[in-house]
VODRENGU-123145 format. One record per residue (C-alpha): x, y, z; chain; residue in one letter. Coordinates in Angstrom, 2 decimals, padded with zeros to 5 digits, m for minus. Layout:
REM VODRENGU-123145
         u         v         w   mol   type
         X         Y         Z     A      a
...
This chain:
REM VODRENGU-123145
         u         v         w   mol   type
    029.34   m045.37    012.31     A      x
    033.34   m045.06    013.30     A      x
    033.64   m042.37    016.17     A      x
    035.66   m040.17    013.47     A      x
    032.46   m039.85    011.24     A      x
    030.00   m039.63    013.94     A      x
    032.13   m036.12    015.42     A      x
    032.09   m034.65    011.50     A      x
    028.75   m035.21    011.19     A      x
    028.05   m033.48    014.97     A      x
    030.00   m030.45    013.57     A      x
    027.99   m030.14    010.56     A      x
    024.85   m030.35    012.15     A      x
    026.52   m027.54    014.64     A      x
    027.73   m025.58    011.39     A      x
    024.37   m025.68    010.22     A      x
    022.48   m024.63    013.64     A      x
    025.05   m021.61    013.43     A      x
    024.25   m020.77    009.62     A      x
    021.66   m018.12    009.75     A      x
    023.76   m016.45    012.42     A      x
    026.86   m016.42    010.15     A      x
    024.44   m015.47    007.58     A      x
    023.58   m012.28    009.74     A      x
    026.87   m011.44    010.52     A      x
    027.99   m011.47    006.58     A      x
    025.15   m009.64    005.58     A      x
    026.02   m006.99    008.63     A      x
    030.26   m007.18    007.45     A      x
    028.40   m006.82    003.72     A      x
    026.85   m003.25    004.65     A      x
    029.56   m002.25    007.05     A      x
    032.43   m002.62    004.20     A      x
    029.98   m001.30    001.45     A      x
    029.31    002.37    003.98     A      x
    033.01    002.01    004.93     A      x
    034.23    002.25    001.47     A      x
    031.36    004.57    000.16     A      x
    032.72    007.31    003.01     A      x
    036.20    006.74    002.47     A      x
    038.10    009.62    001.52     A      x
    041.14    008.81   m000.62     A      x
    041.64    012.02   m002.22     A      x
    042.25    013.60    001.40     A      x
    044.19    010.89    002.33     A      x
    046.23    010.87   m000.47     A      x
    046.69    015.18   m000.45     A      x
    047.29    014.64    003.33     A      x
    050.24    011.89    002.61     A      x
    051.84    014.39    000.59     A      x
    051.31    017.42    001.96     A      x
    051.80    017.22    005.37     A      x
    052.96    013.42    005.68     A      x
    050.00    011.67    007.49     A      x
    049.54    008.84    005.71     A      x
    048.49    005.13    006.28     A      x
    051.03    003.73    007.74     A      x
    049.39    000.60    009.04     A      x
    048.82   m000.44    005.36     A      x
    052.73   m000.51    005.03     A      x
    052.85    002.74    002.29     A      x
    052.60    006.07    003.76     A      x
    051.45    007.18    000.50     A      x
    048.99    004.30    000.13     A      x
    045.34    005.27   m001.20     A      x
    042.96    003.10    000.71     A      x
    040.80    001.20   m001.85     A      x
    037.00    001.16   m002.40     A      x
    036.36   m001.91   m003.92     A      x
    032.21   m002.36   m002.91     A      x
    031.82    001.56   m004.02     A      x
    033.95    001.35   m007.22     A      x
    031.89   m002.16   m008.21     A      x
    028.55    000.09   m006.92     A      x
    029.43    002.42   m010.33     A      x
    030.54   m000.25   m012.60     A      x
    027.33   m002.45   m012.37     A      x
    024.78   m000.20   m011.26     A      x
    023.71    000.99   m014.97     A      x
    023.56   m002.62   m015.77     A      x
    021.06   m003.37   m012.15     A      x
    019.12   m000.22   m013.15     A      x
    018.25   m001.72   m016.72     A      x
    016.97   m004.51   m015.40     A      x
    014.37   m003.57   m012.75     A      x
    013.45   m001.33   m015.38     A      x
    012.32    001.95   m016.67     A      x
    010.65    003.87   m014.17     A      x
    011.41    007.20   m011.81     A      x
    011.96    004.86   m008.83     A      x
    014.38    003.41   m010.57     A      x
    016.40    006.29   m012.11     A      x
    016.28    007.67   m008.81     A      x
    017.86    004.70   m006.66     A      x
    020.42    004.62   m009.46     A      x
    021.07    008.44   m009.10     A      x
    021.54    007.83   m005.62     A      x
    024.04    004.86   m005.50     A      x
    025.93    006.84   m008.18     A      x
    026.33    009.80   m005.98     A      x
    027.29    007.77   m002.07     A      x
    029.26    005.61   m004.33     A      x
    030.72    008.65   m006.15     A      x
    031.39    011.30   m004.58     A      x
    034.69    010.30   m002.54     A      x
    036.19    009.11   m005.71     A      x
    039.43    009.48   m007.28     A      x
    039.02    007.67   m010.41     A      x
    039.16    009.60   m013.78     A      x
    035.29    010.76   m014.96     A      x
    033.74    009.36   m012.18     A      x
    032.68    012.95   m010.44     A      x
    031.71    013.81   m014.08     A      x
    028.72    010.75   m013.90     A      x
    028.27    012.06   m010.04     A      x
    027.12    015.69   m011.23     A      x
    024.98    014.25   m013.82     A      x
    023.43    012.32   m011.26     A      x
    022.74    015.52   m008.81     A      x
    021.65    017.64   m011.44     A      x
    018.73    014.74   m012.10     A      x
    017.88    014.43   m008.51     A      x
    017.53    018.09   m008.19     A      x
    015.15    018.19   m010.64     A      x
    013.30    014.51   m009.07     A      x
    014.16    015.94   m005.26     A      x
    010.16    017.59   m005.40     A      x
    008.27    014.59   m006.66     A      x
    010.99    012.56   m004.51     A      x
    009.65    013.94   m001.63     A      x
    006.06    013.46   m002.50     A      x
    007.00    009.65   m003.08     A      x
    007.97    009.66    000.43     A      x
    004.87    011.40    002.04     A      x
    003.14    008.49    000.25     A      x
    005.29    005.56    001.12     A      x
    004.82    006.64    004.70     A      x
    001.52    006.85    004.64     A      x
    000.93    003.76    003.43     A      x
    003.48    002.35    005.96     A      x
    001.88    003.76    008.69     A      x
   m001.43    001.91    007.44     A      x
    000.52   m001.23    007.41     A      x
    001.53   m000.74    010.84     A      x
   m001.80   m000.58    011.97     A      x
   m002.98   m003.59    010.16     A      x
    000.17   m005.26    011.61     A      x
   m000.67   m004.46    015.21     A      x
   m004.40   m005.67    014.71     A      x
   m003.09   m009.19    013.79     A      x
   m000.70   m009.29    015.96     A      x
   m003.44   m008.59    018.80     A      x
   m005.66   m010.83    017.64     A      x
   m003.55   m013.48    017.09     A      x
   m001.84   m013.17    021.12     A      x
   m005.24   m012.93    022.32     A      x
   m007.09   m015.92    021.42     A      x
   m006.12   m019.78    021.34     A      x
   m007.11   m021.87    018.70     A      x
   m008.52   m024.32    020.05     A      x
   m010.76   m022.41    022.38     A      x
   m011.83   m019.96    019.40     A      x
   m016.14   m020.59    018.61     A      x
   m016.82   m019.89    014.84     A      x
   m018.76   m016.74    016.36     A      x
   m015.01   m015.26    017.47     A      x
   m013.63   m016.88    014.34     A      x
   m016.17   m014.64    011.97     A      x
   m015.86   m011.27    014.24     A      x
   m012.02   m011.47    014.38     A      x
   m012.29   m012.07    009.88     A      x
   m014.41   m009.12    010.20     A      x
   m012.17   m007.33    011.89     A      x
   m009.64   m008.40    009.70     A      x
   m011.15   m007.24    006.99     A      x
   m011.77   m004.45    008.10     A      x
   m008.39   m003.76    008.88     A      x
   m007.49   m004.35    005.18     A      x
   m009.40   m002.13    003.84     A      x
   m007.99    000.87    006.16     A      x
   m004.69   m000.07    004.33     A      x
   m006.24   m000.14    000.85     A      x
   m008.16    003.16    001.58     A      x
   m004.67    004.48    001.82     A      x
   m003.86    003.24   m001.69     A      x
   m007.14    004.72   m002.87     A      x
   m006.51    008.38   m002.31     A      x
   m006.04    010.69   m005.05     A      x
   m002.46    011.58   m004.46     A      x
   m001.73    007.58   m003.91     A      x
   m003.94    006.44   m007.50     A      x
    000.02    007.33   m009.14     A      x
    001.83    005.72   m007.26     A      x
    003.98    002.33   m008.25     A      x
    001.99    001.13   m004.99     A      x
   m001.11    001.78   m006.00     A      x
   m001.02    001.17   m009.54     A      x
   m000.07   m002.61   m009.04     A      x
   m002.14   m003.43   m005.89     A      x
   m005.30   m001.85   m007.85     A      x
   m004.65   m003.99   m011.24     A      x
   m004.31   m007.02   m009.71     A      x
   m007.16   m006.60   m007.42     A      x
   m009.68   m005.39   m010.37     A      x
   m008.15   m008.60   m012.01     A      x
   m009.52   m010.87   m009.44     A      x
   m013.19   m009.61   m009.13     A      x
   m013.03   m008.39   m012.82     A      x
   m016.27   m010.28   m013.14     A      x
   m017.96   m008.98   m010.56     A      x
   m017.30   m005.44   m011.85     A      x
   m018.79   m006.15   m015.34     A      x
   m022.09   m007.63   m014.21     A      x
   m022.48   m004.44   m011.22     A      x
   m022.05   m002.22   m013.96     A      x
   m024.68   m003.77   m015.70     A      x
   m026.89   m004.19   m013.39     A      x
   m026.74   m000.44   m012.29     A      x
   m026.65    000.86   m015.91     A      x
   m030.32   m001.31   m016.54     A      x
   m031.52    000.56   m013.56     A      x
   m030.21    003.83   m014.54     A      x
   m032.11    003.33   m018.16     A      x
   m035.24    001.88   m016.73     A      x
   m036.04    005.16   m014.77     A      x
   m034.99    007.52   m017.58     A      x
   m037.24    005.30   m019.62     A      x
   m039.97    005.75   m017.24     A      x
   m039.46    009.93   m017.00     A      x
   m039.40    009.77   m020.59     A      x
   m042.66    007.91   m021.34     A      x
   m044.54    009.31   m018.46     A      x
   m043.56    012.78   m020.63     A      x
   m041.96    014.01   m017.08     A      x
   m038.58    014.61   m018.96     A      x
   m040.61    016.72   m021.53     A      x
   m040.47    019.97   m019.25     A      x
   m038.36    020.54   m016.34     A      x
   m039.71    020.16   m012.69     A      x
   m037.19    020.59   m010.24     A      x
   m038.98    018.48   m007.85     A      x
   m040.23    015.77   m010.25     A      x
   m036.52    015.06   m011.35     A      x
   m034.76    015.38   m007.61     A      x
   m037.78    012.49   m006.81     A      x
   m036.94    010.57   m010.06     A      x
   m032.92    011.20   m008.56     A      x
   m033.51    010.00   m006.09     A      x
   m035.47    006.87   m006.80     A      x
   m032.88    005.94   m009.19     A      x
   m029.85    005.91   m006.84     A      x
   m032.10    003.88   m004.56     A      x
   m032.68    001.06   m007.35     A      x
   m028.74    001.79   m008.47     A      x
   m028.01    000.73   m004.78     A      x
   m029.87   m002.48   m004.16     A      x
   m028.72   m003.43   m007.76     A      x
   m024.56   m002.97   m007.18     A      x
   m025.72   m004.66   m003.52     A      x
   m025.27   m008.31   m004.12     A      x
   m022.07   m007.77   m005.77     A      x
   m020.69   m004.96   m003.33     A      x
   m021.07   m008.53   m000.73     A      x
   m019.73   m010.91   m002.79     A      x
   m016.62   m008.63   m003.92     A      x
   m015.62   m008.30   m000.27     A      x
   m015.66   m012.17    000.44     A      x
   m013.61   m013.31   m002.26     A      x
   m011.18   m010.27   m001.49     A      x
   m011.18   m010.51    002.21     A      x
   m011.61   m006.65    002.21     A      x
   m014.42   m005.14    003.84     A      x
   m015.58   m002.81    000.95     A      x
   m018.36   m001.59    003.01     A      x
   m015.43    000.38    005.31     A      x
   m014.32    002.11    002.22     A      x
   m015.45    005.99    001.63     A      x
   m017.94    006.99   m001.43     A      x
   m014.58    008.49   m003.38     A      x
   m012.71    004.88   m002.47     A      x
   m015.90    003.16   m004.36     A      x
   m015.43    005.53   m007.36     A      x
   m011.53    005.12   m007.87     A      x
   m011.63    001.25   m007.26     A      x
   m014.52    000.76   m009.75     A      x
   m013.90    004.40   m011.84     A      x
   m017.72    004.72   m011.65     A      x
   m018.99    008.32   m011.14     A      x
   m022.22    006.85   m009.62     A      x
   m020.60    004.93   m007.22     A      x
   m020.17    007.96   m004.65     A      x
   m023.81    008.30   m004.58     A      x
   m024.92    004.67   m004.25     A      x
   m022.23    004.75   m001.41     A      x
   m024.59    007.31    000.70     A      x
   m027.59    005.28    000.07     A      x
   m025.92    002.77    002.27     A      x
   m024.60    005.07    004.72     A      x
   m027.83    006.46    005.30     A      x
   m029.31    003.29    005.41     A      x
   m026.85    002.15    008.16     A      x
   m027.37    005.42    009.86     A      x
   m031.32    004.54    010.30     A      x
   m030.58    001.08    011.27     A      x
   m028.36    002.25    014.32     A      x
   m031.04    004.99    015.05     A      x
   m033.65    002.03    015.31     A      x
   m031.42   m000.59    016.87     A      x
   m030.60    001.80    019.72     A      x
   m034.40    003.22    020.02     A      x
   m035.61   m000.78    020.92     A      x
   m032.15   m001.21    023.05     A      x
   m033.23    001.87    025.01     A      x
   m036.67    001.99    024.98     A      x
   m036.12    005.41    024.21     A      x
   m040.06    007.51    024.22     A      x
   m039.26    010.80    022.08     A      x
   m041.26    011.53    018.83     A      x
   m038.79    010.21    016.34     A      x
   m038.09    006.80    018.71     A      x
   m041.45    005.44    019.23     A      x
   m041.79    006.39    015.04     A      x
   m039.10    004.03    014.14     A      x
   m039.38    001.50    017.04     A      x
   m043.15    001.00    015.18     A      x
   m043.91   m001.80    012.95     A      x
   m044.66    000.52    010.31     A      x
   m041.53    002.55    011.02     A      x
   m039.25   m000.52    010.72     A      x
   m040.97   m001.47    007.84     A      x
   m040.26    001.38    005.55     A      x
């Protein structure tokens, strides 16, 4: 290799070691020229040149109107952009938007005319605007959290070091994590959201099987003690306590039912379902009886911490020694 090629080719590789700086610094010149031109003011410029003589002299025409060239291109494609993201309020509001920075300083014939078109329709989106805001926040405040989590865990531990013990706890904790975020997602004034809408169908999607046979599986439960009220003639005449016992029984065979799948759902999703509230479980499946099945585990949890802690303590009231019995433990 001649010395002549072998100092081209050292550049190049030097030109390409600098490329995502130069990169950087285009895309920074990009935005700079784009808010430069957007707040430009030619009108006063152009009033002030021939009113009272203070023009741009540095551009070699006192009367010179400095141009706008990213803002003017802004309004001539962003109809075009608009149509093809596509039809929605985000949309028609980003569009509104650009039309109105890119707008509003300019001195070209009907452009103000599209600018108050486009304030009039953000005055009347400004409400649900803000709303859209409350929720992006929200949810970016969730994804800050989830952020910082990894990021903790992953500066905290070395690979190599890591037992499948720590490896399962910090997946748990993972999961866990994820399903803070998605709780976010889940909430009644989120459900509308373009967020929410597409994070939702593509997770149903995935566990769209599992879904179908829980449902099944809860509605054969559901029959089989209606079945039972009915042929026992206990559904003939109303007993209040007879049907909160026969409520109750059936949420408790609902539960162990929608169990098996509850687990399986989380694993292939990486989400720890279990973390998400009764009203999460009925948005995310859009099953009524979900809420209630929910505080059959709750309770259940609650009863397992009351009994883990009465054996870690060796606690001696009433209710302790009760569940710290065989017996107790057993039922």
């Amino acid at each position: 290799m001649s010395e002549k090629c072998a100092l081209a080719m050292s550049e190049l590789d030097m030109m390409k070691a600098d490329q995502p700086y130069i990169e950087k610094e285009a895309e920074r010149r990009g935005a700079e020229a784009v808010m430069h031109d957007c707040m430009a003011e030619p009108m006063m410029d152009a009033v002030s040149a021939h009113l009272v003589g203070e023009g741009r002299e540095e551009e070699g025409d006192p009367f010179a109107i400095p141009t706008r060239d990213f803002a003017d291109f802004i309004l001539q494609y962003i109809d075009e952009w608009a149509r093809k993201k596509g039809d929605n309020d985000n949309t028609k509001t980003a569009r509104d938007l650009f039309i109105v920075v890119a707008g509003i300083n300019s001195t070209r014939k009907g452009v103000q005319s599209r600018v108050q078109q486009s304030i009039d329709s953000l005055l009347h989106l400004l409400p649900d605007l803000r709303k859209q805001s409350e929720k992006t926040e929200a949810v970016v405040e969730a994804l800050t959290t989830i952020n910082e989590q990894m990021e903790r865990s992953a500066t905290s531990r070395k690979e190599e070091e890591e037992s499948e013990r720590d490896r399962n706890k910090r997946r748990r904790c993972h999961a866990a994590a994820r399903a803070q975020l998605f709780s976010v997602l889940l909430q009644p004034d989120q459900l509308t959201g373009p967020a929410s809408i597409r994070i939702l169908a593509i997770i149903r999607e995935k566990v769209q099987q599992h879904i179908v046979n829980m449902k099944e599986d809860v509605k054969r439960e559901e029959e089989k003690i209606i079945r039972e009220r009915r042929e026992s003639g206990a559904a003939d005449e109303f007993n209040g306590a007879s049907y909160l016992l026969a409520m109750s029984k059936m949420y408790s065979e609902m539960s162990k039912a929608a169990l098996p799948h509850l687990i399986l759902m989380s694993n292939e999703l990486d989400i720890d379902l279990f973390a998400l509230t009764g009203d999460d479980w009925k948005a995310l499946f859009d099953m009524r009886e979900m809420s209630y099945i929910h505080q059959s585990y709750t309770d259940a949890l609650a009863m397992l911490k009351k009994c883990k802690e009465a054996i870690e303590d060796k606690k001696k009231d009433e209710e302790s020694m009760a569940v710290r019995s065989t017996s107790g433990l057993r039922s």
